[in-house]
C-alpha positions as MATLAB code, in Angstrom:
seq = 'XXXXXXXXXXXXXXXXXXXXXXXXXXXXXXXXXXXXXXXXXXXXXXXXXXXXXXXXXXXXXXXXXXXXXXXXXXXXXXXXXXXXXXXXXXXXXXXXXXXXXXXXXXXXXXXXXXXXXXXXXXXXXXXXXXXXXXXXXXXXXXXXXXXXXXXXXXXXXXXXXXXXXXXXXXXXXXXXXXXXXXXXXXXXXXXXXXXXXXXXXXXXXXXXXXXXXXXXXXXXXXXXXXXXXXXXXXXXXXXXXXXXXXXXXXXXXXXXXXXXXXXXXXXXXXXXXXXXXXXXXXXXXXXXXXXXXXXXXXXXXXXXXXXXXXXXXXXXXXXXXXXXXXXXXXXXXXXXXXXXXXXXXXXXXXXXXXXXXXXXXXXXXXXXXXXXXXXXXXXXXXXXXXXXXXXXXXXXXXXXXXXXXXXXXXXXXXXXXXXXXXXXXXXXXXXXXXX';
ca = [
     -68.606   98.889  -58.171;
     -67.541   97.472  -55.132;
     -64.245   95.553  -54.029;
     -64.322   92.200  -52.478;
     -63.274   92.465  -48.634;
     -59.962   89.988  -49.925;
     -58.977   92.314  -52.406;
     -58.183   89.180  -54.759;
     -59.920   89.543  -58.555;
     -62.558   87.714  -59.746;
     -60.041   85.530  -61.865;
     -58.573   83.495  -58.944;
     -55.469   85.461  -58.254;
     -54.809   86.105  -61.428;
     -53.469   90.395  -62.263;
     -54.292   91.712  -64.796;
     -53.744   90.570  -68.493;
     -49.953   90.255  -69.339;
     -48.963   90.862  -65.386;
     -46.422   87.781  -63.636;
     -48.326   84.847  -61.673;
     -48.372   84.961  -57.930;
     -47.116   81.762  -56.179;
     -47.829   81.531  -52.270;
     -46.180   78.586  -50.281;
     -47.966   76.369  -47.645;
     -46.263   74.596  -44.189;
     -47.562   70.982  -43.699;
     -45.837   69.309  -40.302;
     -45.017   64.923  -40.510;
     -45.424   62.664  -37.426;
     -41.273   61.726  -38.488;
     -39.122   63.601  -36.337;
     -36.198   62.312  -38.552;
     -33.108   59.898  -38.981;
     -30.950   61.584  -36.253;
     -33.433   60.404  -33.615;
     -33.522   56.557  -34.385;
     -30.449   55.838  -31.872;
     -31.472   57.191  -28.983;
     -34.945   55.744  -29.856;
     -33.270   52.394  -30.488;
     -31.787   52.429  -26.721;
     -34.889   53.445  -24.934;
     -36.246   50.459  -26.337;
     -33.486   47.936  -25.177;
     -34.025   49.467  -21.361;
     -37.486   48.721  -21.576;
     -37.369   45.390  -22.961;
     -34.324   44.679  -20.072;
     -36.676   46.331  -17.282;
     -39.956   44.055  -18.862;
     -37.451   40.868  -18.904;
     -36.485   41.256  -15.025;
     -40.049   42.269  -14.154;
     -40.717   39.024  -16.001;
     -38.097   36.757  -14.174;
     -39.260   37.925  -11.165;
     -36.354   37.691   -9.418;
     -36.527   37.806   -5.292;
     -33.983   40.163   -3.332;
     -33.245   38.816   -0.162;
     -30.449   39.446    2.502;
     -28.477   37.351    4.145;
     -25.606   37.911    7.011;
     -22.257   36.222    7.384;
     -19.857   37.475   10.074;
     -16.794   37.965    7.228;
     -17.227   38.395    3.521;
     -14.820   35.844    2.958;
     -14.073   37.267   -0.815;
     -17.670   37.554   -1.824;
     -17.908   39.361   -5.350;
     -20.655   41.712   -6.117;
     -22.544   40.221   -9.661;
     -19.534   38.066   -9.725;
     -20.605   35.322   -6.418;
     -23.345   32.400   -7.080;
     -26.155   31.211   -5.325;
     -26.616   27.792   -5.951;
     -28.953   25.114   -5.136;
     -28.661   21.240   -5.529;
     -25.431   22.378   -7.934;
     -27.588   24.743   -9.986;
     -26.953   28.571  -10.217;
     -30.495   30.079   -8.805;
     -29.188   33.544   -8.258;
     -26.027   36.089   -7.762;
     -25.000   38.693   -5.064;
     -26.561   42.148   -5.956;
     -24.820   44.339   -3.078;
     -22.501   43.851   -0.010;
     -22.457   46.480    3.252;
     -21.459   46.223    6.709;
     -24.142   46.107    9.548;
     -25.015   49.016   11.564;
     -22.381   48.025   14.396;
     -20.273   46.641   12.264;
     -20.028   43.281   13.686;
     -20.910   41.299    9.955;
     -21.403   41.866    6.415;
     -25.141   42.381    4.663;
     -24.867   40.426    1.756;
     -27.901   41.590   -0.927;
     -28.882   38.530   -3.173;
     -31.159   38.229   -5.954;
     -33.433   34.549   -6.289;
     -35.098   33.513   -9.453;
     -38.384   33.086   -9.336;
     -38.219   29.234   -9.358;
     -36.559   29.320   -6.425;
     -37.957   31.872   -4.613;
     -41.061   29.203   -2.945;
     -38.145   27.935   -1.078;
     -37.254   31.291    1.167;
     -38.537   29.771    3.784;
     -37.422   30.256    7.632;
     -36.179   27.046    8.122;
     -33.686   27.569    4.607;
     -30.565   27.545    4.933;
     -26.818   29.549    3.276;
     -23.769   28.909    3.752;
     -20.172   29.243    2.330;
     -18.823   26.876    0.150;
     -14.870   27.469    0.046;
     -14.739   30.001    2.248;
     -11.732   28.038    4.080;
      -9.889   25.971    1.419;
      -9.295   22.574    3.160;
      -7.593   19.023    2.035;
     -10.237   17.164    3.010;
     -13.157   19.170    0.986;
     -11.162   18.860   -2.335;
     -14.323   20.755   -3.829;
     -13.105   23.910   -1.802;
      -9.734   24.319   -3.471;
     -11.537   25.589   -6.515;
     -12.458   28.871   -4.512;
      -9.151   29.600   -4.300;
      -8.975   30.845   -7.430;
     -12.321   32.034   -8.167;
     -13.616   32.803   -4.950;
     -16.677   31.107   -2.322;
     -20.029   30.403   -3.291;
     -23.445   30.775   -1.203;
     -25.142   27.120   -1.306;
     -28.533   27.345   -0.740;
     -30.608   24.726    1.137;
     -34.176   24.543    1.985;
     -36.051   23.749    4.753;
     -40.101   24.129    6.380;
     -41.210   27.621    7.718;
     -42.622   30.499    6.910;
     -42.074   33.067    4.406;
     -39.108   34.965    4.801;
     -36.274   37.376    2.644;
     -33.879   37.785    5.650;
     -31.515   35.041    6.655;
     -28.486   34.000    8.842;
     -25.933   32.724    6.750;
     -23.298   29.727    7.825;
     -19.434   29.680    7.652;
     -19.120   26.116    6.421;
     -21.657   23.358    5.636;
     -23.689   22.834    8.708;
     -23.833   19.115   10.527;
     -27.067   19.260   12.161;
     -29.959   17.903    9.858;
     -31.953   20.515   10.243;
     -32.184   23.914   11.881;
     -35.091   23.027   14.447;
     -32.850   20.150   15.828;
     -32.316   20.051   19.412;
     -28.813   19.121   20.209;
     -27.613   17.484   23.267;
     -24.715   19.107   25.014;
     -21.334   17.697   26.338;
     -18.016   19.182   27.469;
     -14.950   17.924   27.433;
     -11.164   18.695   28.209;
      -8.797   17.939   25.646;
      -5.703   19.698   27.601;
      -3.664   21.537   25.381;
      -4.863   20.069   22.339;
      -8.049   21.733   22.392;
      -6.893   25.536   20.778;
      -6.522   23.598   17.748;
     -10.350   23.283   17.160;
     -13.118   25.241   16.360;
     -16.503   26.375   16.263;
     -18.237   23.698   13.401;
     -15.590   21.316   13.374;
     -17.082   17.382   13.235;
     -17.728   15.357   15.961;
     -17.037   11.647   14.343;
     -17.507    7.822   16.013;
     -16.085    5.385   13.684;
     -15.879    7.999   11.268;
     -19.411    9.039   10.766;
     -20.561   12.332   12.135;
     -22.650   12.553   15.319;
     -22.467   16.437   16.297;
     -20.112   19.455   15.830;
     -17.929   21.510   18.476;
     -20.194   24.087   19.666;
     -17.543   26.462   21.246;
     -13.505   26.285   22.726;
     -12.243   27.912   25.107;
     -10.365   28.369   28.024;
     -10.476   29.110   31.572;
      -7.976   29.705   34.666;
      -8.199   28.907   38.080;
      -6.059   31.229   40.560;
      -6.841   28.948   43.469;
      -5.285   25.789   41.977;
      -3.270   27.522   39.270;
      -4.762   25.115   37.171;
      -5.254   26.037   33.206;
      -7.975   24.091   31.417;
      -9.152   23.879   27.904;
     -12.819   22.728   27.958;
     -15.184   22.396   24.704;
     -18.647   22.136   24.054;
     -19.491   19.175   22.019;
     -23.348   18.960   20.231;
     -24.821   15.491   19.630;
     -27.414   15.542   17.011;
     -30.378   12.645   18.216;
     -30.794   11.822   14.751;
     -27.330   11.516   13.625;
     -26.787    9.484   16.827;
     -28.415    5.990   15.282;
     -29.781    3.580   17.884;
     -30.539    0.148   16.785;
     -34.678   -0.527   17.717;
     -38.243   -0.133   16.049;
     -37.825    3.205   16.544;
     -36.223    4.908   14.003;
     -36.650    8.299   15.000;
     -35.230    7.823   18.763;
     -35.089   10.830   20.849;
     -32.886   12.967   23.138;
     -33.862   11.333   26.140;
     -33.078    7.667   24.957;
     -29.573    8.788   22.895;
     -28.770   10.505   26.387;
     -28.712    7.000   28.082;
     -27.151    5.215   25.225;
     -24.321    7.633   25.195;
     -23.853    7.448   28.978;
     -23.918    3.289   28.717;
     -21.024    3.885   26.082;
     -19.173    6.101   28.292;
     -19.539    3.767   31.418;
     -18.045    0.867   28.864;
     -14.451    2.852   27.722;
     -15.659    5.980   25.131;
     -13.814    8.585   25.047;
     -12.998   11.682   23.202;
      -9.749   12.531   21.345;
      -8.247   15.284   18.854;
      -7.943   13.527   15.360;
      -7.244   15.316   11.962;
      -8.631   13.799    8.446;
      -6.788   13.143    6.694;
      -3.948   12.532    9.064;
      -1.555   15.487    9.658;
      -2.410   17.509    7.001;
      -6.837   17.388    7.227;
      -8.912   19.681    9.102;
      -9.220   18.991   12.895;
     -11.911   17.325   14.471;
     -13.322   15.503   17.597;
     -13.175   11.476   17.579;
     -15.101    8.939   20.111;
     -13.737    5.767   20.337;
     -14.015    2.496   22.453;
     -10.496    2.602   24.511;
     -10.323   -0.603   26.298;
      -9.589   -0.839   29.874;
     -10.956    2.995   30.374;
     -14.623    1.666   31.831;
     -16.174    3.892   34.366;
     -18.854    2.259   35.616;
     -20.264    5.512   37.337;
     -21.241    7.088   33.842;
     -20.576   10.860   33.040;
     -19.558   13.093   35.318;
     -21.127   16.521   35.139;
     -19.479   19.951   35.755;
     -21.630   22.924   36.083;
     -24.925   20.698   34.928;
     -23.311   19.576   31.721;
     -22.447   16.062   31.564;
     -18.221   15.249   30.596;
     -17.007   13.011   28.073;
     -13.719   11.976   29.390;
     -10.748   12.577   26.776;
      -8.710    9.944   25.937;
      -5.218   10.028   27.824;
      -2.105    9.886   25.168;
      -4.156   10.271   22.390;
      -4.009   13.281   19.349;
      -1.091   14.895   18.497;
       0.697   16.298   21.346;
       1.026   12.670   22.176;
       2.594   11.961   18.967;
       5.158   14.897   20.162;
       5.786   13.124   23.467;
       6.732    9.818   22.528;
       9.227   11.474   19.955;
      10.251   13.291   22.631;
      10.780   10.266   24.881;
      13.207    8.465   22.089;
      16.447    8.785   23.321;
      18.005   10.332   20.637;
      20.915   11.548   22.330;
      21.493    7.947   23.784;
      21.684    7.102   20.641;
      23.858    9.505   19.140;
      26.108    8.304   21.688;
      25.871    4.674   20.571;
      26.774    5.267   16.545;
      29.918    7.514   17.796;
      30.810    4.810   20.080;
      30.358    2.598   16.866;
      32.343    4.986   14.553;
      35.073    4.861   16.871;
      35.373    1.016   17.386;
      35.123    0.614   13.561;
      38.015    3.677   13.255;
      39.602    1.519   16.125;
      39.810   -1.600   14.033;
      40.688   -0.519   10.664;
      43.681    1.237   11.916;
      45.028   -1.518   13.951;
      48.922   -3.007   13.191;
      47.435   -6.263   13.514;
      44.440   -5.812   10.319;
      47.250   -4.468    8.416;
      49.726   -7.245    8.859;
      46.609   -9.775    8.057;
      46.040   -7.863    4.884;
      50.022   -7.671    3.952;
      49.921  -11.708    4.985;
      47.098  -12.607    2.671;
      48.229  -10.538    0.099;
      51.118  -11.976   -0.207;
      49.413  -15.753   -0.072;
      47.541  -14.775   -2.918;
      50.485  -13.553   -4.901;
      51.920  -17.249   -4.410;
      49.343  -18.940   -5.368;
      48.511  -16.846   -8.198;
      52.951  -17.607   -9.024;
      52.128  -21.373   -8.644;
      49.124  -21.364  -10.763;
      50.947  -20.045  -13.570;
      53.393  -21.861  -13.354;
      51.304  -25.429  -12.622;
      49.069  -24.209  -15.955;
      51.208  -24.916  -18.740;
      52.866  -28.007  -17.387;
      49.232  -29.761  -16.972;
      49.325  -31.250  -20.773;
      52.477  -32.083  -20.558;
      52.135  -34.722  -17.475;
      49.079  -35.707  -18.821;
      50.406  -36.756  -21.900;
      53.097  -38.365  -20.252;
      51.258  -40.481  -18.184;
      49.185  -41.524  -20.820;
      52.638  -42.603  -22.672;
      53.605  -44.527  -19.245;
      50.214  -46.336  -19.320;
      50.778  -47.178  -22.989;
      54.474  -48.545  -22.037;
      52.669  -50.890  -19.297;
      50.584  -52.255  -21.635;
      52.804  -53.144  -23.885;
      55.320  -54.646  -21.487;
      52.558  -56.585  -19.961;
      51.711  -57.981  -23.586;
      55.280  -58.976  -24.420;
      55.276  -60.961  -20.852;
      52.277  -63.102  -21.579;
      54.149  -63.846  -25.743;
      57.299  -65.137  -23.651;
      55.175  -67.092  -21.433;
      53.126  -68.715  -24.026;
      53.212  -72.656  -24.354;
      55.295  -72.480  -21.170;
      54.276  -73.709  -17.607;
      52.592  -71.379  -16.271;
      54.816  -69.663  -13.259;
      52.428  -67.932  -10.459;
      55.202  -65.573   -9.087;
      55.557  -64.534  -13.276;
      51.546  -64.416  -13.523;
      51.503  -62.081  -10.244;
      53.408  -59.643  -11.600;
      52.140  -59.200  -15.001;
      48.734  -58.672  -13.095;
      50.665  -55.775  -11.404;
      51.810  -54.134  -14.376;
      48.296  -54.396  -15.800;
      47.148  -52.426  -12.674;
      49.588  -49.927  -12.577;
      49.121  -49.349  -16.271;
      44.937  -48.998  -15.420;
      45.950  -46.746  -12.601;
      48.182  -44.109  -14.737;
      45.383  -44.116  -17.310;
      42.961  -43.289  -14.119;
      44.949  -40.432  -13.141;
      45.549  -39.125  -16.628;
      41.909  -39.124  -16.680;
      41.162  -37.325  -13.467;
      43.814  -34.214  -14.359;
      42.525  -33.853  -17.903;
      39.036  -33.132  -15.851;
      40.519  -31.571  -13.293;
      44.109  -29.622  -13.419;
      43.383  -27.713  -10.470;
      44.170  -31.282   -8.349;
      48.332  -30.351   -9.141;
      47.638  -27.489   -6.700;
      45.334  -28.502   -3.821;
      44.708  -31.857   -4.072;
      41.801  -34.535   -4.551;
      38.646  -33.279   -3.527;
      38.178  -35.022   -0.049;
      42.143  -35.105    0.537;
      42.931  -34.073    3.776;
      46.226  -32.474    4.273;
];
């Protein structure tokens, strides 16, 4: 008989009768991997649902250069628009020449229709000043980029500002005027307001200064930029333009305008440039021009080196002189024989009078009640006069006298009177008395 080609019997695996059973084990493989995987599973996860969310915001990267960092934090620095945070600083690196700073920046995507040529950053507390109380705050917690937009195209690179800028809008034309403020003009700088009646007109453009070996002369000159539509001319037209701000600005200079260094607030603000009406300064030729830029003439004894040179002209010294001349007299005086014998003289007048006071005090009832006592007498004696004269002829010289009595009794009473009101009389007198 043959054998099957698997050598197993016919009775499924079975030996023969009374033999042990065979057992064979099997390998089946899960789609688990196990428990020790689920954390780093877990965190694969989280990055992709980070990477989805940012794929999601679709946030904008855009540069923009500033010519100092100014203490611009990477993820740590805003970018805000109209006061709302619409994005953070991703990276900062110097330029190829090193001449600025390429600050990386990362826009939402609700604010990323605005990246636009004519938008605008700048610095907002980049120099801390009294008269932007809101910069103070960056002292502590550094600038932020303020972001504003304008028209233009679609752009991600950008020129970014130092300060807030004064002209309206990017595409402005400004027109240009110099001026000399003498020594007083180191003190400004590029950006710093141009006011007239304290609303802003233009900005300083550039200072600088400039030597002339054929004169020896040193001069100071700045650049001054008059925005058109920050310039506001009274008319129909609302929107006037350079030409017709050009001639109102040389009528005002012809009448007494003139240019001066002012700070705001005073002594302590940031500097700036001021145009005011000085009166008696008319030039009825208009502006001069030097090197085909028309002047606006600076104000003479104005800004703050004249404050220093009318100080200078008090004449302190003068009067230095005066209070020692003063301090001497009065040294002079109150150590003179003569002051001290007045004061030895009075003193000594008071001490009477004070003696005589004393004394005069006590003694005040005592005459009082005495010539009350001498009035009383009067009376009576009078009285006992008219008894004896009774039913007797009536004698005038007798009559007279009685009268007498009866006055001088009236006129003791009086007296009485007037001391009990007022014992000071004993010592100088009846008010009125003259000596």
């Amino acid at each position: 008989m043959s054998q099957r080609s698997d050598d197993r019997p016919e009775d499924g695996g079975r030996g023969a009768p009374g033999s042990p059973e065979r057992v064979q084990a099997g390998v089946r493989h899960g789609w688990w991997p196990g428990w020790i995987w689920a954390i780093p599973i877990a965190a694969l996860l989280v990055v992709i649902w980070l990477g989805a969310r940012a794929l999601l915001a679709g946030g904008t990267s855009i540069t923009i250069r500033f010519n100092d960092a100014h203490e611009l934090k990477k993820e740590n620095t805003d970018v805000v628009l109209r006061g709302a945070q619409v994005g953070h600083v991703t990276d900062l690196a110097l330029n190829s020449d090193g001449t600025g700073v390429v600050v990386s920046a990362s826009i939402d995507k609700d604010a990323a229709k605005f990246l636009t040529t004519g938008t605008r950053f700048w610095l907002q507390g980049a120099t801390p000043s009294l008269s932007d109380p809101a910069s103070l705050a960056s002292i502590l917690s550094g600038p932020t980029i303020v972001m504003e937009p304008g028209p233009g195209r679609r752009t991600k690179s950008f020129i970014g500002l130092e300060r807030q800028p004064i002209a309206p809008s990017s595409a402005e034309r400004a027109l240009l005027y110099g001026v000399s403020l003498g020594s007083e003009a180191g003190s400004l700088a590029g950006g710093d307001p141009v006011t007239l009646r304290g609303f802003t007109v233009g900005e300083v453009r550039d200072v600088g200064f400039a030597y002339d070996p054929a004169t020896g002369d040193l001069s100071t000159p700045a650049t001054l930029a008059i925005y058109p539509s920050l310039f506001h001319v009274k008319g129909e037209n609302t929107s006037p333009t350079a030409i017709e701000v050009s001639a109102e600005i040389a009528h005002l200079i012809s009448k007494g305008m003139r240019a001066r260094l002012a700070r705001s607030p005073p002594l302590v603000g940031s500097y700036q440039v001021s145009l005011a009406m000085v009166p008696g300064a008319q030039q009825p030729s208009g502006p001069q021009t030097v090197d085909g830029m028309p002047q606006i003439p600076a104000a003479e004894g104005g800004g703050i080196a004249s404050i220093v040179t009318r100080i200078n002209k008090v004449p302190i010294e003068q009067i230095s002189h005066n209070l020692l001349s003063i301090t001497s007299h009065v040294n002079d005086l109150t150590s003179s024989p003569k002051l001290k014998d007045a004061v030895v003289q009075l003193d000594a007048a008071l001490r009477q009078i004070h003696s005589m006071t004393a004394k005069a005090g006590p003694q005040v009832p005592v005459v009082i009640a005495r010539l009350r006592r001498a009035a009383a007498d009067l009376d009576d004696t009078a009285k006992s006069a008219n008894k004896l004269m009774s039913g007797t002829a009536t004698q005038n010289g007798l009559t007279n006298t009685i009268e007498e009595i009866n006055q001088t009794a009236r006129a003791v009473r009086s007296l009485a009177d007037y001391l009990d009101r007022h014992p000071e009389a004993l010592i100088r007198g009846r008010a009125g008395d003259k000596p």
